[in-house]
C-alpha positions in Angstrom: -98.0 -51.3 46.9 -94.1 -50.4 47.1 -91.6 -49.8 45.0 -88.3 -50.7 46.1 -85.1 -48.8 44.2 -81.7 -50.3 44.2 -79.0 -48.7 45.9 -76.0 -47.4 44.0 -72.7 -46.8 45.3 -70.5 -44.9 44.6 -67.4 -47.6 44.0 -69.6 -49.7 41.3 -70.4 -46.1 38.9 -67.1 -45.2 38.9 -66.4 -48.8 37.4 -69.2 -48.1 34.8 -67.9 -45.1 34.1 -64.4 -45.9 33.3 -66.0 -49.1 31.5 -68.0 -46.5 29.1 -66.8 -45.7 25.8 -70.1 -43.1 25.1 -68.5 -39.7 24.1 -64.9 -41.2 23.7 -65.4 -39.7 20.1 -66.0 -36.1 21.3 -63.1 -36.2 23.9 -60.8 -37.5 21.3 -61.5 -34.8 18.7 -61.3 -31.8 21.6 -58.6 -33.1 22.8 -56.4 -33.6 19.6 -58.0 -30.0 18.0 -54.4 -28.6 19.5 -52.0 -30.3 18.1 -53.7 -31.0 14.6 -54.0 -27.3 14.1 -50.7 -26.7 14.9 -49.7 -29.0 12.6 -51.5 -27.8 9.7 -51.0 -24.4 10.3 -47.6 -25.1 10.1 -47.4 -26.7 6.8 -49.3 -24.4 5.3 -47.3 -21.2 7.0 -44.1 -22.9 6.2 -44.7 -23.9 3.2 -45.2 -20.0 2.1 -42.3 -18.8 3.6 -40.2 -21.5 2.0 -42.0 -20.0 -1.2 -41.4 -16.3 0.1 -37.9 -16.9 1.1 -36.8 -18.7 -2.5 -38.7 -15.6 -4.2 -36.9 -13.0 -2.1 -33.3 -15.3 -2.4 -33.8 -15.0 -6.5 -34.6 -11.3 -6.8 -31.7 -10.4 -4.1 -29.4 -12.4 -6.3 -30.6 -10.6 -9.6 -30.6 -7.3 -7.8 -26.7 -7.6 -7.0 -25.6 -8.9 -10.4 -27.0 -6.3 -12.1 -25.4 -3.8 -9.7 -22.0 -5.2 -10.1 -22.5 -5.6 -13.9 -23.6 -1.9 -14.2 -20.5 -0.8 -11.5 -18.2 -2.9 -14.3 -19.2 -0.9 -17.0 -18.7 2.4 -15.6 -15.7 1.9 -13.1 -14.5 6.1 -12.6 -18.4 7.4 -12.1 -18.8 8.9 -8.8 -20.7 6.3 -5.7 -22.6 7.3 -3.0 -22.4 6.3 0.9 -23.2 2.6 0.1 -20.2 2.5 -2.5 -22.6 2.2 -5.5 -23.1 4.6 -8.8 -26.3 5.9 -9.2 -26.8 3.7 -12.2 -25.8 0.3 -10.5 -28.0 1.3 -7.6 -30.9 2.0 -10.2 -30.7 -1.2 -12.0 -30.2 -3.2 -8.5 -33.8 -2.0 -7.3 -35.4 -2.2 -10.7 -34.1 -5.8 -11.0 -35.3 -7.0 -7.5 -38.9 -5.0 -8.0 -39.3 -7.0 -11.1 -38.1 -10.3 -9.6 -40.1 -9.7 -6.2 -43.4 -7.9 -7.0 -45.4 -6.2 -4.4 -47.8 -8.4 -2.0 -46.0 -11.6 -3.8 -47.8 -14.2 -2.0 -49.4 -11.4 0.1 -46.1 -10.5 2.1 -45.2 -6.1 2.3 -42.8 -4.1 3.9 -40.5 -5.2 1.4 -36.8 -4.0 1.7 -33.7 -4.1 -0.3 -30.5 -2.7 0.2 -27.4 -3.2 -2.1 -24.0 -2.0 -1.4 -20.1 -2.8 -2.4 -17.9 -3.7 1.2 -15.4 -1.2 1.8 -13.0 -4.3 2.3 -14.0 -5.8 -1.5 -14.2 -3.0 -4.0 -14.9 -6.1 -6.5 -18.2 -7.3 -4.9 -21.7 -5.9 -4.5 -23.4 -7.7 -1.6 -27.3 -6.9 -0.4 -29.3 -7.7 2.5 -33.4 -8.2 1.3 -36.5 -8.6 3.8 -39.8 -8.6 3.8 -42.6 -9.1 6.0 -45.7 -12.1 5.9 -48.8 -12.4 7.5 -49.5 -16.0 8.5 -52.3 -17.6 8.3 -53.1 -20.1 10.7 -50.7 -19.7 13.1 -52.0 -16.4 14.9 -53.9 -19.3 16.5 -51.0 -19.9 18.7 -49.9 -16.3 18.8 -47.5 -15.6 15.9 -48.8 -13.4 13.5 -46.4 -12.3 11.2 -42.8 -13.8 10.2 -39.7 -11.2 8.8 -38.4 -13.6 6.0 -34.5 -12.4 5.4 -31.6 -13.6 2.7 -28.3 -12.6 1.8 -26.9 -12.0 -1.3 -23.8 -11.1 -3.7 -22.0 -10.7 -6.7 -18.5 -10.6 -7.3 -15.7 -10.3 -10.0 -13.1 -13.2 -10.1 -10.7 -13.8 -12.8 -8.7 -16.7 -13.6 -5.0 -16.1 -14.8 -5.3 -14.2 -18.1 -3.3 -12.7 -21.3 -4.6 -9.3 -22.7 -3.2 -7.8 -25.6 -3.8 -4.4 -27.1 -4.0 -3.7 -30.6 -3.9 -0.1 -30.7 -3.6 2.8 -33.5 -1.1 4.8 -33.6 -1.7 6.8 -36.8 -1.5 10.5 -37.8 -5.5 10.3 -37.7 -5.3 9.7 -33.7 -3.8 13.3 -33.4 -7.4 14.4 -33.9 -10.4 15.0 -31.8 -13.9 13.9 -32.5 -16.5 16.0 -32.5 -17.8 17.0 -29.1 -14.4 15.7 -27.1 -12.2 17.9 -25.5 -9.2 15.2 -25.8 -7.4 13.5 -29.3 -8.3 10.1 -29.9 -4.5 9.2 -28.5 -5.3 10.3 -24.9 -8.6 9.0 -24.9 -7.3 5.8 -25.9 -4.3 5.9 -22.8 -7.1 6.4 -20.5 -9.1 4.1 -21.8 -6.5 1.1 -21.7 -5.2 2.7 -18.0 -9.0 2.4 -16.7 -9.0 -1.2 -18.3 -5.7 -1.8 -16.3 -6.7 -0.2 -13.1 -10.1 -2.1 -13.3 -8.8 -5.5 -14.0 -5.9 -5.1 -11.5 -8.7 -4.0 -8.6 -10.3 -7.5 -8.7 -7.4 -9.7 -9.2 -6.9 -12.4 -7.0 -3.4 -12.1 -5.2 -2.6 -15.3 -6.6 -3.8 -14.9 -10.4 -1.9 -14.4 -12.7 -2.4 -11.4 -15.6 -0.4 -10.3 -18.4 -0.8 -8.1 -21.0 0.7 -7.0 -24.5 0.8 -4.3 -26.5 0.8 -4.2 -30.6 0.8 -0.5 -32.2 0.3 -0.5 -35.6 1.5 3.2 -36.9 0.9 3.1 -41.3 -0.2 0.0 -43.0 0.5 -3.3 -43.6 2.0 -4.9 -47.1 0.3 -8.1 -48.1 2.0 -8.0 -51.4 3.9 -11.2 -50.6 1.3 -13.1 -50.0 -1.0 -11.7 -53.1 1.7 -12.1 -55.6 1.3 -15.8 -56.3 -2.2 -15.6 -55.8 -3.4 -12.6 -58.5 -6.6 -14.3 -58.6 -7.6 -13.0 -55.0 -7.5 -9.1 -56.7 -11.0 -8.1 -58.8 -9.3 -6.4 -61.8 -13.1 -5.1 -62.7 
């Protein structure tokens, strides 16, 4: 008895295998692993630096206001290298810290630095950065991302009338307990420091002016209480 087997060439398995759909499944999915992951790691990556970076922008920007605010309120205390007091430098890194916590959405290496530009006495810019670690995307060789923002404060006025009302009584020959000047020169330097501050962050172009009303004894109201006795308690 024989057994006769039937000849295969090559030409007709090539044409059942291009014909075959077996295992199109598992060549799909290997091939499309690349790109899918990329894509999803990503969103997912760029997505928390979006949240990082709008974190980072918020405290940077709380960090400089309350440096120039502080810097407002004390304008003759003595700055350091980066132009800021002690004080406004203090409440510019206690305002970021509390805006930014450490490991916020498990970034580090957090850095902040404030400091007013020698060419704008009137403005207290920052630079803020911080390191995260990404996820998925080490896949494709990028480990880490520096997230950095910009930010700044600054003082702008709008044309403006200040008046004084100052005393000028007897009593402002004195000197208060603890001071080593009257109350007359500690009120020129005050309203020359309130004058040298304003005139610092005025705009070329705006406009300021300013008056002066001393008042040196009393004032008489006895014309306009005479026809009105009523408005005096006689009891």
């Amino acid at each position: 008895m024989t057994c006769k087997i039937p000849s295969l060439s090559r030409g007709s398995f090539l044409k059942r295998l291009l014909r075959s759909r077996k295992g199109n499944t598992l060549a799909i999915i290997a091939a499309a692993f690349v790109p899918v992951a990329g894509a999803v790691g990503g969103a997912v990556d760029m997505g928390r630096i979006y949240l990082v970076h709008t974190r980072l922008q918020q405290a940077c920007d709380a960090g400089v206001l309350a440096a120039r605010k502080s810097q407002s309120s004390n304008p003759t205390a003595a700055t350091g290298a980066d132009g800021l007091t002690n004080a406004a430098r203090e409440a510019a890194n206690n305002f970021f810290n509390v805006n930014f916590a450490p490991n916020t959405l498990g970034s580090g290496d957090a850095v902040f630095s404030p400091s007013v530009p020698s060419t704008d006495l009137s403005t207290v810019s920052g630079e803020a950065s911080v390191i995260l670690p990404l996820y998925i995307m080490p896949i494709f060789g990028y480990t880490t991302d520096e997230v950095k923002v910009n930010c700044s404060a600054a003082v702008s006025l709008s044309n403006t009338d200040v008046m004084f009302v100052l005393d000028t009584t007897g009593s402002m020959a004195e000197t208060n307990p603890g001071d080593t000047v009257s109350r007359m020169e500690a009120m020129r330097d005050a309203v020359s420091g309130f004058y040298d501050q304003l005139e610092a962050i005025r705009e070329p172009t705006t406009i300021i002016r300013y008056g002066f009303v001393p008042y040196s004894e009393s004032v008489n109201v006895g014309a306009i209480l005479e026809p009105n006795p009523g408005w005096l308690a006689d009891s």
